[in-house]
N, C-alpha and C positions, 0 to 999 in steps of 0.2 A: 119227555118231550115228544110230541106230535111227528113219525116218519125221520127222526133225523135229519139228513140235510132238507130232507122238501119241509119239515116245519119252521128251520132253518130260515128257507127261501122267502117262506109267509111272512116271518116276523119283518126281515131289511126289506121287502116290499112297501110291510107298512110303517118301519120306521119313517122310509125314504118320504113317505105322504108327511108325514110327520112333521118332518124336517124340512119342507118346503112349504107348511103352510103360513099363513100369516096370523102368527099368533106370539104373545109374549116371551120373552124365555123362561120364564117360570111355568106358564100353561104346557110350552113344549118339554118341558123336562116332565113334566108330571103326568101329561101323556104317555112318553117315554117308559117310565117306571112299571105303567098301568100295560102298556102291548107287553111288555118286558115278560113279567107278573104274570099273565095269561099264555103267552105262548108257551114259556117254562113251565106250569103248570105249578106256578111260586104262588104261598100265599101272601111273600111279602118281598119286593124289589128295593133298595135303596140304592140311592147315589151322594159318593163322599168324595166332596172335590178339596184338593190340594191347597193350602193357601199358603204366604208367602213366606207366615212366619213356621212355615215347617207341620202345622196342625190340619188336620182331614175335618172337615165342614159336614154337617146334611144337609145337602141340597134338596133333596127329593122322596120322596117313599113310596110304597104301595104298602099299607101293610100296618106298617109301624102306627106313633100319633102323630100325626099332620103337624101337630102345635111345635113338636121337636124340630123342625125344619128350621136351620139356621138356628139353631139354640143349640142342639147337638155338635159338640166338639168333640176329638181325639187328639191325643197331645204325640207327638212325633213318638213312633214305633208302639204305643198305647194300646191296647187291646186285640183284635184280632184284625180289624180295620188296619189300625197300625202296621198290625205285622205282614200283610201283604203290602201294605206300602214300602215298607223297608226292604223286606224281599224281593219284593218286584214278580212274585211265583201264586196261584192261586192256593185258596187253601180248601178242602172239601172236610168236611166233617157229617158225619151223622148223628152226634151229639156234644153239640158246641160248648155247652156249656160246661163241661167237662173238659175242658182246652183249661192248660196254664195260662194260656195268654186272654181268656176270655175274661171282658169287661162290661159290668155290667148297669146300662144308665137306664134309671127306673121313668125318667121321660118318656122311655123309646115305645115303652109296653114290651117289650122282646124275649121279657122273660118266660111268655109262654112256649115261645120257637127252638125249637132242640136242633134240627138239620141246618147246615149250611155252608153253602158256595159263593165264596169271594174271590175276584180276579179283578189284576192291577190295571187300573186304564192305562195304558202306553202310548206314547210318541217319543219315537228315536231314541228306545228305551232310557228315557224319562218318565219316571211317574207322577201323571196328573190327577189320580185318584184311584177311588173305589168301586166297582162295581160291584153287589151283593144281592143274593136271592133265599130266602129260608124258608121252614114248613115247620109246623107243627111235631108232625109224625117223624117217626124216626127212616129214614131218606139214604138209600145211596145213589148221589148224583152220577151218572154217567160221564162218560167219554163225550158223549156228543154233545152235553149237556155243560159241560166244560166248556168245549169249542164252540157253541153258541157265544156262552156271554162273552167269552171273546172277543167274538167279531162284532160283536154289538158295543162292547167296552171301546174298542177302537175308531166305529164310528164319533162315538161320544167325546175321543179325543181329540178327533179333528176339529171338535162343535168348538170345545173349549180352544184346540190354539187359534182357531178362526177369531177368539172372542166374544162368542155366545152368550157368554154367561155373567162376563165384568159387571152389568149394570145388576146382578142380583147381589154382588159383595159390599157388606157395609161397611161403614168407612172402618179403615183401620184393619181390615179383614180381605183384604185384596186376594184374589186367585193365584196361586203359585205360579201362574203362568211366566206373569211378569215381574215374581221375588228377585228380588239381589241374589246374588252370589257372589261367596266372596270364595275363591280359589289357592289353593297353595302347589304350585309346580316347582320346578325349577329353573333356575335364572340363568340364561341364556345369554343377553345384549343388555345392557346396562342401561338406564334412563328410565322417564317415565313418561307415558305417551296417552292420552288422551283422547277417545274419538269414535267412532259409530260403526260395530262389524259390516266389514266384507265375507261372505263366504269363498273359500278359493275355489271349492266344490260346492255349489248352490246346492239347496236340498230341490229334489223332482218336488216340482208343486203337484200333488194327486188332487184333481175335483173332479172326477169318478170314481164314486168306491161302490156304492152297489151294484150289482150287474142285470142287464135287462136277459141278457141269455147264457146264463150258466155255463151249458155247453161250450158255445164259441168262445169262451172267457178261458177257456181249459184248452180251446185249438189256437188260440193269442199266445196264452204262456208256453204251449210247445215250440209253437215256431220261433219263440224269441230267445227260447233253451238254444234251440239251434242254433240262432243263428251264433248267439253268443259261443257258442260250443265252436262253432265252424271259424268265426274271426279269432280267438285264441288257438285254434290249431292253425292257422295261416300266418298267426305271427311270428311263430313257433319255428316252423318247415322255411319262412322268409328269411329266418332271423333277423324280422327287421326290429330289432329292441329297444338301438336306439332311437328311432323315431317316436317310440310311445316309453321312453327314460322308463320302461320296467324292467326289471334285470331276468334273467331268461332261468333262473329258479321258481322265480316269483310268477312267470307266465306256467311253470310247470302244474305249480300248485295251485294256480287256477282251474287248469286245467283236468286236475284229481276232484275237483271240490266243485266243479261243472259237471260231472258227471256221478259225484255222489246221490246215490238214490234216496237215500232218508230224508235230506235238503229239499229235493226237487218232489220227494212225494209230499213232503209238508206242505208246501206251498201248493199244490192239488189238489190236496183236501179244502185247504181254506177255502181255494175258489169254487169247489161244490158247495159250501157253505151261502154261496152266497155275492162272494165280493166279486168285484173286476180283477183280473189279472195283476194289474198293476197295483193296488190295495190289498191283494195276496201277497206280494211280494212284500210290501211295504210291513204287514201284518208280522209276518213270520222273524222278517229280518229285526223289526222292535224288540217280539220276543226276544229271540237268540241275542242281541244285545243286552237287553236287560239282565241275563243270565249270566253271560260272560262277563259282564263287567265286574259282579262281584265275585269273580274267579281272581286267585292268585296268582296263578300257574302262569308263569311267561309265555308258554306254548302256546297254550288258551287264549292268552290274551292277542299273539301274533293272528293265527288260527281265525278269531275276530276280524281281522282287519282282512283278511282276503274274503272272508266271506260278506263285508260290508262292500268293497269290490265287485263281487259280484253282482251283489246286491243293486248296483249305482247301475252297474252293465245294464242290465236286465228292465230295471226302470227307464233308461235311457232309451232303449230300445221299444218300449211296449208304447210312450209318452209321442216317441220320433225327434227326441234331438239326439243328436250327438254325441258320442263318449266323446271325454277328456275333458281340462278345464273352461268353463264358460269365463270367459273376460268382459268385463263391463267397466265402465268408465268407472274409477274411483271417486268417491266424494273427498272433500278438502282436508278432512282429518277423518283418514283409513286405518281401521285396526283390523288386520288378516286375520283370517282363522281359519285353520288347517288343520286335519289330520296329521298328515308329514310332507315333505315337501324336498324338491332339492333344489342346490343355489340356483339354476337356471331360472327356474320358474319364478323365484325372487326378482330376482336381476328383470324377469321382464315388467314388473310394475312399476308405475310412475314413482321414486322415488321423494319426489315433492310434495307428493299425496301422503304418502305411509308414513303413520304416526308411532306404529305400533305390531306386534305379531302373536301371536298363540299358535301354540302348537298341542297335540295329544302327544305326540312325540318330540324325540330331541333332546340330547345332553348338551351340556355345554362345551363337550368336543368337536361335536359333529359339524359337519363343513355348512349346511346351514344356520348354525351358530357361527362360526366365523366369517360368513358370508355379513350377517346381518350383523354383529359387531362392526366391520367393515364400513359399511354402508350408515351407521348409526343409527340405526333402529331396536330401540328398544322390546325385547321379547323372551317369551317365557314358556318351556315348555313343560311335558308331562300334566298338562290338566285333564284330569279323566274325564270323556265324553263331553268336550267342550262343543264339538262339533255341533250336538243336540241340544244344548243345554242353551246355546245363545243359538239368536236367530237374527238374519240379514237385518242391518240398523238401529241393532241395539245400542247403547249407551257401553263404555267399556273401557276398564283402565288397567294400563299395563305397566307394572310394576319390575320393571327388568333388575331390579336393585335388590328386593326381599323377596324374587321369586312369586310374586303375585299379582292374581287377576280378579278384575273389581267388575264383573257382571249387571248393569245395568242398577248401578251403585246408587244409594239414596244421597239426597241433596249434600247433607254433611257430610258423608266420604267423599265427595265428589270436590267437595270445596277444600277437603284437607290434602286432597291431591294437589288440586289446583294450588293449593299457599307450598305442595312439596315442589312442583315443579317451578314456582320462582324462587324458591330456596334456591334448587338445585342451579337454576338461570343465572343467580346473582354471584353461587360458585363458580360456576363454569367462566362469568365473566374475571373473577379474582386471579383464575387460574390462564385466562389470555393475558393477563396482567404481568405474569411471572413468562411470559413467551420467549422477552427479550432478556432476562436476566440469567447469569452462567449458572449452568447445572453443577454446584457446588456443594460441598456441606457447610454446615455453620465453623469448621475448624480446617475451611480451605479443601477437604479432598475433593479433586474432580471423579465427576459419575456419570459416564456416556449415556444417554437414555435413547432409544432407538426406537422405529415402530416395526409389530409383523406386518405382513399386508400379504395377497396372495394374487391379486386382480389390479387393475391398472386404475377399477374406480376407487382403489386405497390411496394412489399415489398422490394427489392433495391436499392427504393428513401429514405430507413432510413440511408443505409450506406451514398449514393454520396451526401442527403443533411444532414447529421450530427442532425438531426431532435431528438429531447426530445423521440420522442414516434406516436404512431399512435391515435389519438383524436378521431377521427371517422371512424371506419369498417362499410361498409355500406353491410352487410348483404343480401340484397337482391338482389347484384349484382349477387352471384353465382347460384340465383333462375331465374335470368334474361337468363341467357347463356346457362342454361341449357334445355332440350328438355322434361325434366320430371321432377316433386315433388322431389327435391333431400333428399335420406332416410336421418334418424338421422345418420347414420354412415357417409354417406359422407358428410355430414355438419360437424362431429366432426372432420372429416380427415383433411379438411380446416382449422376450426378451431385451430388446436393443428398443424398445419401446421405456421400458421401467425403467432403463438403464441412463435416456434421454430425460424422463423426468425428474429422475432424483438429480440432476445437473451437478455432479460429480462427488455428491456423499453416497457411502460406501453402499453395496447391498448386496446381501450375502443369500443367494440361490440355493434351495435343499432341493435336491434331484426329489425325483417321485415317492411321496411317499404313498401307497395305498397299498391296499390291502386290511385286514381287520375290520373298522366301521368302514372305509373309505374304497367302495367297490362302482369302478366308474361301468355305467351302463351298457358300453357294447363288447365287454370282455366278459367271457363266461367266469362264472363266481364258485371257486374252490368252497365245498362244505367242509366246515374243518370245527372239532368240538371246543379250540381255546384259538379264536381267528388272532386274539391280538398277540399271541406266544406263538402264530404260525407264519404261515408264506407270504411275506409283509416287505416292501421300502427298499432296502439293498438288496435282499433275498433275493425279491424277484428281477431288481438288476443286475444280480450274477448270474440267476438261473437264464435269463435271457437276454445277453449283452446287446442284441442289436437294440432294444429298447433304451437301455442305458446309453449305449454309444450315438444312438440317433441323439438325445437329449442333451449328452455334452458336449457332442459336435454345433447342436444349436446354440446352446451358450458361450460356446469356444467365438463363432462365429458373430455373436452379438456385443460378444466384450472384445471387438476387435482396435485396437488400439487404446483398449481403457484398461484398468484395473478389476478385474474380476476375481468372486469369492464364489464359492461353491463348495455346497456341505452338504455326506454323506449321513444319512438318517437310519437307527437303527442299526449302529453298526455293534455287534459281540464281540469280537477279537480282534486282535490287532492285520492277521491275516486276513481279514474280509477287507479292512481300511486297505492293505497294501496292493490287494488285487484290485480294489475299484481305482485306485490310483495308477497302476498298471495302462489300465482302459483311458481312462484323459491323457497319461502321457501320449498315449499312441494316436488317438484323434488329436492331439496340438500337434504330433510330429508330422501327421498326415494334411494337417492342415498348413503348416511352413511349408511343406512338400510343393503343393498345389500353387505356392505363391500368394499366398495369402497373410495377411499381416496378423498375427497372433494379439492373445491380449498382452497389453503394456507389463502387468504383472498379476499371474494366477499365484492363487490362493487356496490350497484345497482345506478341507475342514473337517469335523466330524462331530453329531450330535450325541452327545453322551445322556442315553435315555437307557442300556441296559446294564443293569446290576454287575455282569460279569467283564465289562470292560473298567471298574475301580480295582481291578486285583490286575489289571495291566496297565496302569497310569503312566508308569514312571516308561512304559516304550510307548505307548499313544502319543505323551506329551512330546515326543521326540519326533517322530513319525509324522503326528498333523502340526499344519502352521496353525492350527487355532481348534478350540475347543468351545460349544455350546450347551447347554443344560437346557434338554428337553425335560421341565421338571413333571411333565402329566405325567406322561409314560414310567420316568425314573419311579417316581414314588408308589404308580400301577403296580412296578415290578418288586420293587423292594416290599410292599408291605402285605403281598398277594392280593391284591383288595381292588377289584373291577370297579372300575371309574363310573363306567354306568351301572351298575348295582347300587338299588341305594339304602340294598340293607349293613352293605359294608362300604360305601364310598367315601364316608362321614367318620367310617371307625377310628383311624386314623390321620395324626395332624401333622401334617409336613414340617411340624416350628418341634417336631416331638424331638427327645435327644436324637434317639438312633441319625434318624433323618438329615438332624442338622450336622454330625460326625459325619456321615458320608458326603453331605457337600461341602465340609470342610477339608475332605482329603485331596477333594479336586479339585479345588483352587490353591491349595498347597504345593499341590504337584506338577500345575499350572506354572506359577510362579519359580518354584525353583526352576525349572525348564523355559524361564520367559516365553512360557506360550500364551496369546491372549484365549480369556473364555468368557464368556457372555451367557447371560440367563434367558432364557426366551419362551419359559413355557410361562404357565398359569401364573404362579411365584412373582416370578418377577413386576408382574403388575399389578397386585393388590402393597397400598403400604407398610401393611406390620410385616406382614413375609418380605417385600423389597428393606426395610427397614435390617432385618433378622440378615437379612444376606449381603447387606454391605458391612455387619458386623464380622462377619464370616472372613471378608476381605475381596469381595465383590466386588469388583466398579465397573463393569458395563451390563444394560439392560435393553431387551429388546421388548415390548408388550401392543397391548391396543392403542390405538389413536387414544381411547377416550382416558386410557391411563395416565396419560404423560402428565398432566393438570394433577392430578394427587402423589403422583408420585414424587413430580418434583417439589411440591409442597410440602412436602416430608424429608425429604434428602436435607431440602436447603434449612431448615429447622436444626438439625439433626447434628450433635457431636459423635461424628463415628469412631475418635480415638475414645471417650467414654464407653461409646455400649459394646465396643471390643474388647475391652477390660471386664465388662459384666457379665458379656456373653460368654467371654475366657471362663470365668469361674459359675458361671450356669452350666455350662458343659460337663466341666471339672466335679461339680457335685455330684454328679454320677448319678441321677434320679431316674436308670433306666429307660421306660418308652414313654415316661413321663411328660406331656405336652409342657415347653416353657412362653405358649401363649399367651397366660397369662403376667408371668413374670416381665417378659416381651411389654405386655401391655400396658404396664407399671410402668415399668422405665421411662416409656412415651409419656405417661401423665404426666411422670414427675419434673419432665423436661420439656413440657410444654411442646412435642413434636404430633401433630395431627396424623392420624394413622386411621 
């Protein structure tokens, strides 16, 4: 190559002519090829664009035979073409044809060409294609020669997501620009939603990428290093965290990764290269995406995500808008798409809008998952590189039920959604149907059905679902949303808020639980190598009673003349129950003190989600007026198997013996002690597990709004002296860690109970 970056400079000089003149997209592509060809000092250029059904196209040559152009196909991961589209990674060779992966199509004429350098077209590491340059002789391509086609490949990807190129594809042969994708994440919010992306984080529009002066393009990106450098140290030294909802590790590690030098020299070179500052950035950060995404490593893959951060910093800055989320009126059917997100930033879009959510992150524990359960929005996360993949007004369907996302779906998926979603319409109305009818079995037993909720935009789902009561207030939702330590007075306003709308059915208050996934933004965040086996929920209400004391004095105060329930999360032994009990005694005694009227009748409680409080049943059951089955966490612990892991989240089936023997010892132990106990994790609101557990001897259940419709549709089906008797001798066979899910699933056919 010609001086390195100054031959460089020549080439996106005259692409740039190029690319603005008035000429066909076939003339400009072929231009293209030809400057490409000569600057590299290639005797042959090709361009292989992406098409929908997964296959690399040639669009273009210098070199090769002309007549191959759009006749030349590669079938996904196929030849060496292929495999830098799979890889996403350039490949160099100095004798290609000596490659495993080399394929060889006697169209191309190629078989005289030994040398060659192929590198992946990128956008938002997405691959849109091929860029390639060969020689005859036997060639070691350079470093800079590398970094050329690069940045020249990168140009070429804006061409195509601009739409450059649509009208050269023949029919049936569409540009992968705008292929379908069909996605498999994880299921989140239940439903199925319909409707056209929002980005929550818009992508920086770039329409400067060449640069007229090099130099000053390299005195832009320092000062924008800076400035970016200087406002992450001033958030830092402010601590003002919660204002920008980043947790103050997470401003740490920007802060390391803002002054890494490898990073920040990459993007230096680039812009010697040639581009605008902002097109360096944009450049580099594709790369490093492309590459990390096919990394395993959770680290790597976190790691990604701050340096995509930075990355937005940076762009925002060199562009001149603004960091953080841009808001734009929603269109009529919204489907979000996020990287990660938390309930606030939820909570502030038009709910009447939002049809739908994606996420790249997000289990089905996390508080933005029960945020949007709440709110009924169906959403799905873990889709990798959603972010890039779809773009602002696509077409998109979200599958909150099987975990999946329908990317700018063809006519026919689109319409099997649409026949799912009045499926789903004409249930959901069956299930208003069963509103007014007692929550019964088919053999008379009564089954209290409750809802969780955690926000006061839950409390509605007692009316539409005719619900007993609210089982679970998850308390630290309103610590989640908020920007600061909410005082004791606006926890009580909450409180005696929920307490007004459930208009006198029961609701049962869990003190704070965080800690583990659940880390509210203005409290600095413990690194700890197992967060959910560490300083977590009671922990941290014994280690620091004024926080606990402020909280049950707000509840003390809200349930003033009513009936109040309140339940301790997380609790190990029976000592930790006795000393949190200690603590409420003394705020109710301080509270009659003052004159003040107590609640009508407290309730203290306890969630039994750790393994080592079944080996003290028989003094818990004594100890609390009630008892709850946190089943997430329970079966986290018993089975060793991280919920959000999801090489092992799946290993294990909660319907498995072990499983179903430990919650039959605690509702055993329940009952001999008439203490009541209630189900309220996961469990309880799917129907073969609700099914499985009112065999158990279960009759109260606390779940999602959207539950109560199938679950009582199943209860009232349902002979629970029968599958008492089956499940007695399902147990009794002793089948080890044996799942009786299926067995479970049997039953139901055979008795016609819908599950």
């Amino acid at each position: 190559m010609r001086g390195a970056h100054g031959g460089s400079g020549v080439l996106l000089r005259r692409l740039r002519e190029v690319m603005a003149a008035s000429i066909s997209p076939q003339e400009r592509l072929d231009r293209l090829v030809v400057l490409i060809a000569g600057n590299l000092v290639a005797e042959v250029c090709s361009v292989y664009v992406l098409r929908e059904d997964g296959s690399l196209e040639l669009y273009a040559t210098e070199g090769l035979n002309r007549e191959a152009v759009h006749l030349t196909t590669m079938r996904a991961g196929e030849g060496l073409v292929g495999l830098i589209a799979r890889e996403a990674e350039p490949v160099v060779l100095s004798d290609a044809q000596n490659h495993p992966a080399f394929s060889y199509r006697p169209e191309t004429g190629e078989e005289i060409y030994r040398s060659w350098l192929g590198v992946p077209i990128l956008r938002g590491g997405a691959v849109m294609g091929v860029l390639v340059i060969q020689n005859r002789a036997t060639r070691h391509y350079t470093e800079e020669e590398v970094e050329s086609l690069q940045t020249t490949a990168m140009i070429m990807a804006e061409m195509i997501a601009a739409g450059g190129l649509k009208s050269l594809a023949a029919p049936g042969a569409a540009i992968g620009l705008d292929r379908p994708i069909h996605g498999i994440g994880v299921a989140l919010a239940d439903g199925v939603g319909l409707g056209h992306a929002v980005l929550h984080e818009p992508r920086v529009a770039i329409t400067n990428l060449i640069a007229e002066n090099p130099a000053g393009e390299v005195n832009r990106l320092e000062a924008a290093i800076a400035e970016m450098r200087t406002s992450i140290d001033e958030l830092i030294e402010r601590g003002d965290v919660a204002h920008t909802g980043e947790h103050r590790d997470v401003l740490e590690t920007f802060r390391m990764f803002a002054h890494d030098q490898g990073w920040l020299r990459r993007m230096r070179e680039v812009v010697l290269t040639g581009l605008t500052a902002e097109a360096a950035v944009e450049r580099v950060q594709s790369d490093t995406r492309a590459k990390m995404l096919r990394q395993t490593d959770p680290y790597l893959r976190e790691r990604l995500h701050d340096l995509d951060d930075l990355a937005n910093r940076l762009l925002r800055t060199l562009v001149g808008k603004a960091n953080g989320v841009a808001r734009e009126e929603l269109p009529e059917n919204a489907i979000l798409i996020a990287r990660s997100m938390g309930p606030a930033a939820l909570l502030d879009y038009d709910r009447a809008h939002l049809r739908g959510l994606v996420l790249e992150e997000g289990g089905p524990t996390s508080h933005i998952a029960i945020v949007a359960r709440a709110l009924g929005i169906p959403a799905v996360g873990e889709i990798v590189n959603a972010t890039a993949l779809i773009q602002s007004g696509d077409a998109v369907i979200v599958d909150g039920q099987a975990g999946a996302v329908q990317i700018r779906p063809q006519p026919d998926v689109e319409n099997a959604y649409k026949d799912k979603a009045r499926l789903r319409a004409r249930k959901q109305e069956q299930y208003r149907k069963l509103k007014s009818q007692p929550s019964v079995t088919k053999d008379r037993v009564p089954i209290v059905l409750q809802i969780n909720a955690g926000l006061l935009v839950d409390m509605p789902n007692l009316e539409a679902t005719a619900a007993a009561g609210i089982g679970l207030f998850r308390t630290e939702l309103q610590f989640m949303v908020a920007e600061h330590m909410p005082t004791t007075s606006e926890q009580q306003a909450l409180y005696a808020a929920v307490l007004d709308e459930a208009q006198g059915r029961p609701v049962t208050f869990r003190t704070l639980d965080i800690g583990g996934d659940k880390v509210l933004p203005y409290m600095e965040r413990i690194e700890e190598e197992n967060p959910a086996l560490g300083w977590r929920a009671i922990r941290i209400g014994l280690d620091k009673p004024r926080l606990l004391r402020a909280q049950v004095r707000a509840l003390l105060r809200a349930g003033s003349g009513r009936d109040l329930k309140i339940m301790l999360p997380m609790i190990a032994t029976v000592d930790e129950f006795q000393r949190a009990r200690t603590i409420v005694r003394r705020e109710r005694a301080m509270l009659e003190k003052q004159g003040q009227v107590p609640p009508l009748s407290l309730q203290l409680g306890v969630m039994v989600e750790v393994p080592s409080l079944l080996f003290e049943l028989p003094e818990i059951v004594r100890e609390a007026d009630f008892l709850s089955i946190g089943t997430n966490d329970l079966m986290q612990f018993l089975f060793a198997a991280d919920r959000e892991n999801k090489r092992v989240a799946e290993r294990f089936d909660p319907l498995g013996v072990g499983a179903l023997r430990a919650l039959r010892s605690i509702v055993e132990a329940a009952a001999e002690a008439n203490c009541p106990v209630t189900v309220c994790g996961e469990m309880g609101g799917k129907p073969l597990e609700t099914m499985a557990l009112i065999g158990l001897g279960y009759r109260a259940f606390s779940m999602s709004a959207a539950s109560i419709g199938p679950v009582k549709a199943m209860l009232r089906a349902l002979d629970a002296g029968k599958l008492a008797e089956r499940l007695d001798w399902m147990l009794a066979a002793g089948e080890g860690a044996t799942s009786l899910r299926p067995q479970l699933a049997a039953f139901a056919a055979e008795f016609k109970v819908p599950v």
